[in-house]
C-alpha positions as CSV (number, residue, x, y, z in Angstrom):
1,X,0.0,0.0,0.0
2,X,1.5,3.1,-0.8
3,X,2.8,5.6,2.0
4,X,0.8,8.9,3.0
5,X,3.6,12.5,2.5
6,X,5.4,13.0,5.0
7,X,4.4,16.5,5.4
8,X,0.3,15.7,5.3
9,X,1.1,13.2,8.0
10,X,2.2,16.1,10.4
11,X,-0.3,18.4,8.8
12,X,2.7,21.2,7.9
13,X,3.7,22.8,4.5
14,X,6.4,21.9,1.8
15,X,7.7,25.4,3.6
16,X,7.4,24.9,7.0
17,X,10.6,25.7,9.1
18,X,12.1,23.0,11.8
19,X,10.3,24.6,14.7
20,X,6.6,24.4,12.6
21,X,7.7,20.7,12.2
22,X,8.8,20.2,15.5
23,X,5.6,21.7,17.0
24,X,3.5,19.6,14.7
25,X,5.0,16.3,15.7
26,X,4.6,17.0,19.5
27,X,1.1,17.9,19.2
28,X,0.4,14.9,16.8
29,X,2.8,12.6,19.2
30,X,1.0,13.6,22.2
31,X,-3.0,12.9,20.8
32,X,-2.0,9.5,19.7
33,X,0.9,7.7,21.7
34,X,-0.1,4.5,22.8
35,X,0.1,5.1,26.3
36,X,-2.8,7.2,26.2
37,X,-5.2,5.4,23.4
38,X,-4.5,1.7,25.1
39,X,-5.2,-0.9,22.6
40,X,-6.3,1.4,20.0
41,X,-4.4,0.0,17.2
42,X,-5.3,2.9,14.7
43,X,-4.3,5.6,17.0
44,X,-0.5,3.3,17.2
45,X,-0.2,2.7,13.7
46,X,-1.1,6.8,13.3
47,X,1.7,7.3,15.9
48,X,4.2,5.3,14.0
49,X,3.7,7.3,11.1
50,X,3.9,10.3,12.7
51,X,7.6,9.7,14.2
52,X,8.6,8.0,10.8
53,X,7.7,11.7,9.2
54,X,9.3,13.8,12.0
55,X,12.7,11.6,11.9
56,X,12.9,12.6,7.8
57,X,11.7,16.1,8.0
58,X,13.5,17.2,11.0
59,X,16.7,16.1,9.7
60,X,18.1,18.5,6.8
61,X,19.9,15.4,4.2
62,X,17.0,13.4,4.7
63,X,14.1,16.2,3.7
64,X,15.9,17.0,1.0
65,X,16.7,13.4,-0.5
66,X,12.5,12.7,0.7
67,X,12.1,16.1,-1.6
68,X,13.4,14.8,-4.5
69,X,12.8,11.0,-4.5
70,X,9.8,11.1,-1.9
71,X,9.4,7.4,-0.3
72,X,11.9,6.2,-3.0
73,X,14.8,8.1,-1.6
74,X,14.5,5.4,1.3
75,X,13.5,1.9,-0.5
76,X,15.6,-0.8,0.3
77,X,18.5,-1.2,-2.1
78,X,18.0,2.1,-3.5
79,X,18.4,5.6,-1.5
80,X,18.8,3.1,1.6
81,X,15.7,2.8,4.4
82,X,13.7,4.9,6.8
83,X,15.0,5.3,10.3
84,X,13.2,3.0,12.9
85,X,9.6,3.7,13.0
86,X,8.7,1.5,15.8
87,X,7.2,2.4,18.7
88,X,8.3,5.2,21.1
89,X,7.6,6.2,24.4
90,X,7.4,9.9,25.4
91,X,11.2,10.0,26.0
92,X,11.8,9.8,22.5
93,X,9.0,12.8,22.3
94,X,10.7,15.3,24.5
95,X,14.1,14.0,23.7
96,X,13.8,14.7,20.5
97,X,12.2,18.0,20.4
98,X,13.3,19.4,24.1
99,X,16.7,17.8,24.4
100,X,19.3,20.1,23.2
101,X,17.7,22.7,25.5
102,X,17.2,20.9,28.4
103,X,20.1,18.6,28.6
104,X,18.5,15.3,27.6
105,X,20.4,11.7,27.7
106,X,21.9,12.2,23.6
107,X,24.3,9.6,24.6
108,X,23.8,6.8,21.5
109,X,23.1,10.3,19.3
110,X,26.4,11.8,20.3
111,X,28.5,8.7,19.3
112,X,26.7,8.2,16.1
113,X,29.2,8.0,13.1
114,X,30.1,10.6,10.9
115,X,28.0,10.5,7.7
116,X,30.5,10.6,4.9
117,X,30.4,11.3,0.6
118,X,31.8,9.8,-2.5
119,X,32.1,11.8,-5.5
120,X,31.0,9.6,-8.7
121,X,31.3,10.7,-12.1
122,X,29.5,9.1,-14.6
123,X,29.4,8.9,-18.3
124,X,26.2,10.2,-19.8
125,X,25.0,6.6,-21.5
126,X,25.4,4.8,-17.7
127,X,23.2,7.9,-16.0
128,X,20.3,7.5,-18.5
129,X,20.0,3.7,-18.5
130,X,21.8,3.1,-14.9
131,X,24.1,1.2,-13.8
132,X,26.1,-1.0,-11.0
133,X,29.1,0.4,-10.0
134,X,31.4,-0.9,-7.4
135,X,33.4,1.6,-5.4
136,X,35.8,1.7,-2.2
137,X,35.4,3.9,1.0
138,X,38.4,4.8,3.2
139,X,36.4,4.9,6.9
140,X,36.1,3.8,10.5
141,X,34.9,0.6,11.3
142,X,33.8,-1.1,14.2
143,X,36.7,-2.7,15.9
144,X,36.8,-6.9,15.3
145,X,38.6,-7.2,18.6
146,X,36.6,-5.7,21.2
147,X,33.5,-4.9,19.2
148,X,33.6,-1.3,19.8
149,X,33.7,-1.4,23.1
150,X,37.0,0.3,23.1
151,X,38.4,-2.1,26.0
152,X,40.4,-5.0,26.2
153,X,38.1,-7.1,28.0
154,X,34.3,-6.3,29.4
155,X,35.4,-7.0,32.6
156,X,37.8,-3.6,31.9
157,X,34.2,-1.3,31.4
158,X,33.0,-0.6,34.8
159,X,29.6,1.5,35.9
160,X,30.8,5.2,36.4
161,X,30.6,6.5,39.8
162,X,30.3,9.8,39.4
163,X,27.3,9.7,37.3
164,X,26.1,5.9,38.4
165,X,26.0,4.8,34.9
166,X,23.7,7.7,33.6
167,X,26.0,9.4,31.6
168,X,24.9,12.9,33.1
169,X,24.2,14.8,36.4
170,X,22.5,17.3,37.5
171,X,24.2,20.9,39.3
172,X,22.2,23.8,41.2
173,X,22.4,26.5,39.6
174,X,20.6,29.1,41.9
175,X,17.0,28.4,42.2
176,X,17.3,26.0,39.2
177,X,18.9,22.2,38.4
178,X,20.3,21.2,35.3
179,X,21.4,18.8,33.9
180,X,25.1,17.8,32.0
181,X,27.3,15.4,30.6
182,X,29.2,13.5,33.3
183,X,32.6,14.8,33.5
184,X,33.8,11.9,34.3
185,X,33.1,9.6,31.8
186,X,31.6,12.3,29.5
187,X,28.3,11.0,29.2
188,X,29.1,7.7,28.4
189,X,27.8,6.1,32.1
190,X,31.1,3.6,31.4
191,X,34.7,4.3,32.1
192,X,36.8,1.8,30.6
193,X,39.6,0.6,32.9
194,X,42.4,-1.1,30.2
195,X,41.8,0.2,26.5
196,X,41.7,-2.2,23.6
197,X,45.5,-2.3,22.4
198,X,44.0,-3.0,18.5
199,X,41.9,0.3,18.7
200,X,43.5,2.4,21.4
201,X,40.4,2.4,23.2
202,X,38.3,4.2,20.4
203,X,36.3,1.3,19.1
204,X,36.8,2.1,15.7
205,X,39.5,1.3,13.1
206,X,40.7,2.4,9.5
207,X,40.0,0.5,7.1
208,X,39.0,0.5,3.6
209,X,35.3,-1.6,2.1
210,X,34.1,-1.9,-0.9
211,X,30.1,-1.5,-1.9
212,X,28.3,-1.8,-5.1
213,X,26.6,1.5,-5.6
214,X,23.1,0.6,-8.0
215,X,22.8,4.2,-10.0
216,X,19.4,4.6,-11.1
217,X,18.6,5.3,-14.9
218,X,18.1,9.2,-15.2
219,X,20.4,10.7,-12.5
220,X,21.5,14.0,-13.2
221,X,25.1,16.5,-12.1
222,X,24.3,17.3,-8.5
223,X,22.3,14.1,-7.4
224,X,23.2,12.5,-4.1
225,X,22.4,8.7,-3.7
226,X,22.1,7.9,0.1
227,X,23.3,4.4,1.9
228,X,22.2,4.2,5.3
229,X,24.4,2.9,7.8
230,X,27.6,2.7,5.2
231,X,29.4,5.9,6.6
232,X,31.6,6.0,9.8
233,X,30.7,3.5,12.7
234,X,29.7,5.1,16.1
235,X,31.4,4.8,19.0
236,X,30.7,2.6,21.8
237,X,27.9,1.1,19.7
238,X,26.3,3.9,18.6
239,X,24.8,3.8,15.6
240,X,26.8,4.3,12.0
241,X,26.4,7.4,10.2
242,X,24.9,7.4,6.3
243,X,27.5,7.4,2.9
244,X,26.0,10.0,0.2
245,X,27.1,9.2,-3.0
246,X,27.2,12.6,-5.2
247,X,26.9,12.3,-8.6
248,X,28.7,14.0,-11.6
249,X,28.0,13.7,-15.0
250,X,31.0,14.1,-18.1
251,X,30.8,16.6,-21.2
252,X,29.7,14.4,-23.7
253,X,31.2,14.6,-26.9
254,X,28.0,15.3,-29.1
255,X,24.9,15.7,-26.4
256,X,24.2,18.4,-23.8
257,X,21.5,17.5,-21.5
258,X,18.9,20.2,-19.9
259,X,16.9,18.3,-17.1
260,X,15.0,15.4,-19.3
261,X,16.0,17.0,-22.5
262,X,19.1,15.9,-25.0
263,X,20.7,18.4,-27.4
264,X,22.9,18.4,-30.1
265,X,24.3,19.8,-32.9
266,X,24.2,18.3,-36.4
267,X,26.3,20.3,-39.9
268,X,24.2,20.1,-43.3
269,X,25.8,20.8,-46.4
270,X,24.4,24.3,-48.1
271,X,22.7,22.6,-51.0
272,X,21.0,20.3,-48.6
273,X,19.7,23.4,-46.6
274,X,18.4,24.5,-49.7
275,X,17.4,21.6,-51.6
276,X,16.2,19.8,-48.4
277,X,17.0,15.9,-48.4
278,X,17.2,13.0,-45.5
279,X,20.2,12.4,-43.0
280,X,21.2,10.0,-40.0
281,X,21.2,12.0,-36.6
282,X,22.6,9.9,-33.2
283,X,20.6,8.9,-30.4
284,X,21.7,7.2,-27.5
285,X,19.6,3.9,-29.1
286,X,20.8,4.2,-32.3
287,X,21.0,6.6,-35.3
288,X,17.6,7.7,-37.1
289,X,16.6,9.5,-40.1
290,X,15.9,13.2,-39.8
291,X,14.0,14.6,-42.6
292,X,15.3,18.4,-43.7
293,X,12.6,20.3,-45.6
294,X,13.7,22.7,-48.3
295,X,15.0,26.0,-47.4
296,X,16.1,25.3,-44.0
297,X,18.0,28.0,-41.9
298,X,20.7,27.3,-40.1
299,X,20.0,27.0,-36.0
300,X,16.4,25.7,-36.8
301,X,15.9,23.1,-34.4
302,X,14.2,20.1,-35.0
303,X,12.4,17.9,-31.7
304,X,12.9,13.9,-31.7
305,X,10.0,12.9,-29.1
306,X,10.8,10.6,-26.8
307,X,14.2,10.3,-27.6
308,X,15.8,12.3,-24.5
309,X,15.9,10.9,-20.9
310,X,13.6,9.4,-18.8
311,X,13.4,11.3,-15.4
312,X,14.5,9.6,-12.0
313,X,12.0,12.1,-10.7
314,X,9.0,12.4,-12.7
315,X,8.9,9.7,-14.9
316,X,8.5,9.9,-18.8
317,X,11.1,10.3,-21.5
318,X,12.2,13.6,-22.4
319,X,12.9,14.9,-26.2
320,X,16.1,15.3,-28.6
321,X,16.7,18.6,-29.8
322,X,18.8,18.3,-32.9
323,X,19.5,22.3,-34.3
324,X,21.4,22.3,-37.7
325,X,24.0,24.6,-38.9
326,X,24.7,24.8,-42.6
327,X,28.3,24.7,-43.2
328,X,30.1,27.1,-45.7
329,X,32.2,24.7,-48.1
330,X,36.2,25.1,-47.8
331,X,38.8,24.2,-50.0
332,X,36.8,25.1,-53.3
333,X,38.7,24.4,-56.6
334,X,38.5,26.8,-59.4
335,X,34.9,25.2,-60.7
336,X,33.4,25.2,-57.8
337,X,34.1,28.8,-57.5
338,X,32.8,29.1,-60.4
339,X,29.8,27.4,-60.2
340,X,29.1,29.2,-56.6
341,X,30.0,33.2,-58.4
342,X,27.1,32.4,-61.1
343,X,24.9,31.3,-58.3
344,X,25.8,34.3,-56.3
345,X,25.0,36.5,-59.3
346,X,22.1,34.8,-60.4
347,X,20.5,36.0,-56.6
348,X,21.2,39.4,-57.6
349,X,18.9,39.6,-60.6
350,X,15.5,41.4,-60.3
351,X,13.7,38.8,-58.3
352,X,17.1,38.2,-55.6
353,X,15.0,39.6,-52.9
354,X,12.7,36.5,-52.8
355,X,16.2,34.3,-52.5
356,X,17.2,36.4,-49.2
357,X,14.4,37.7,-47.2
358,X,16.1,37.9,-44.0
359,X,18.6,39.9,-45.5
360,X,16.1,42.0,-47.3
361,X,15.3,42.7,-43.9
362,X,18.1,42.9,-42.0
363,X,20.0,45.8,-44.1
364,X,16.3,47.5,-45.2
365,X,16.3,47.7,-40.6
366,X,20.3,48.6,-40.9
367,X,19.2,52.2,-43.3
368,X,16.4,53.2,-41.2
369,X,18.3,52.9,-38.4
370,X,20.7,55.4,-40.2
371,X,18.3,57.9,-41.7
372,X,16.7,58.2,-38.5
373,X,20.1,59.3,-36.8
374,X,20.7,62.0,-39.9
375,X,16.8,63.6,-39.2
């Protein structure tokens, strides 16, 4: 069944700022958390859905990949999955939205890996039609020896005293208490005795992995592809940050590409321009005829439906846009000179106006121009 928008979910605008969203969701969060519609499986499944669109719009990558791929951006195997939409209690509520101001427990945020990105460049054939491409990452990885715990043993993590394994405490500050990280095991609630001699205690190692990248057909220059979970690890088991894979497309050597759109250039002889005829034009399936009517002026462009792009976006192949450009012969021999002088003077005769109307026009525009300046 396909998935309501994000931003009807949570009743907001394609403009809304973070603190619209962020009001929205706790509203919404607070009507229909399980805790207070007990075995109201609507009112659960609503809350899920809720917290699924809060966790993509409140975080600035994820809107905008959601903006441009909506629920694709996160399919399995493509722009990589949704974060957890599971159920929540109303820690995850007021942590999410009231945390950074009131000191909540971030500790598994904190530690999350660094998100990282891989620049791609593609050649134009492998962006229309996609491809599979297979590409290595220099990044931290989760320690093999002590499993990111960062210590040689577990009997070498013990329960911080100072905070009792809370990872924060609270200091009077006037009338008020507040809360901070511990500073003594900085709001980890663990303080690791004997460090892991593989990773020196920070869980995480360098190392370099290798991931096949599916590129879908119709990607464009400035395109970011998103891997969950394939960027830095997090420390002490926190959770790995995200890989964006930006894409980059290479001049081709006949086609420029606007959006869906292909365009290219394509020389015609000056007879043919004239005389009109048929001629082979390239496509990216294949060359196909391209009838040139009579009298044809150069930069006239000519549309090839449905032989452009197909959008990643918005579906549908776009159109090639061939525009001719009648070449002027070179290395002429003497008859062929000749022949092109009685042509040329046969245009000058008393009906050489018909042969050259833009012309006609052009210099007729050129002499008013010039008796005006004289009045």
């Amino acid at each position: 069944m396909a998935k309501s928008d994000y931003y009807e979910i949570l009743g907001i605008s394609k403009n809304a700022d973070e603190r619209e969203i962020k009001k929205s969701y706790k509203r919404l969060a607070m009507k229909f958390h399980p805790d207070r519609n007990p075995g109201n499986t609507t009112a659960e499944t609503k809350f899920k859905e809720i917290k699924e669109a809060y966790e993509v719009l409140s975080n600035s990558e994820k809107r905008a990949a959601y903006d441009q791929y909506g629920h694709a951006a996160f399919e399995s195997g493509s722009m990589g999955s949704t974060a957890n939409s599971g159920g929540a209690d109303f820690s995850d509520i007021f942590g999410d939205v009231f945390g950074d101001i009131f000191g909540g427990n971030r500790r598994n945020r904190s530690g999350r890996g660094s998100d990282l990105r891989y620049n791609i460049e593609l050649s134009l054939e492998d962006a229309v039609r996609g491809i599979i491409k297979e590409i290595c990452i220099p990044t931290l990885s989760t320690c093999e020896k002590c499993r990111g715990s960062g210590a040689r043993s577990n009997s070498d993590i013990i329960t911080c005293m100072t905070c009792h394994g809370q990872g924060q405490v609270q200091i009077r500050q006037g009338f008020f208490s507040v809360q901070q990280s511990c500073p003594a095991c900085h709001g980890h609630g663990k303080i690791i005795k004997e460090v892991c001699n593989r990773c020196r205690g920070n869980g995480r190692v360098e190392r370099s992995k290798t991931l096949s990248v599916k590129i879908p057909a119709g990607v464009n220059t400035g395109d970011r592809i998103r891997l969950s979970g394939e960027g830095e690890s997090g420390k002490n088991g926190a959770p790995s940050g995200d890989l964006y894979v930006q894409v980059q497309i290479r001049k081709h050597p006949i086609f420029d590409r606007e959006e869906k759109n292909l365009y290219c250039e394509v020389p015609i002889s000056f007879s043919m321009a004239a005389l009109g005829g048929e001629i082979e034009v390239p496509t990216l399936d294949g060359r196909v005829k391209l009838k040139i009517p009579p009298e044809t002026q150069t930069g006239k462009l000519f549309r090839m439906r449905g032989k452009g792009v197909k959008s990643v976006r918005s579906g549908g192949n776009g159109d090639l846009l061939c525009r001719v450009v009648v070449e002027t012969p070179v290395k002429l021999n003497d008859i062929q000179k000749r022949l092109l002088q009685d042509l040329s003077d046969s245009f000058e005769g008393p009906h050489g106006n018909r042969n050259s109307p833009r012309s006609k026009s052009f210099f007729d525009g050129v002499k008013k121009f010039f008796d005006d300046l004289t009045r």
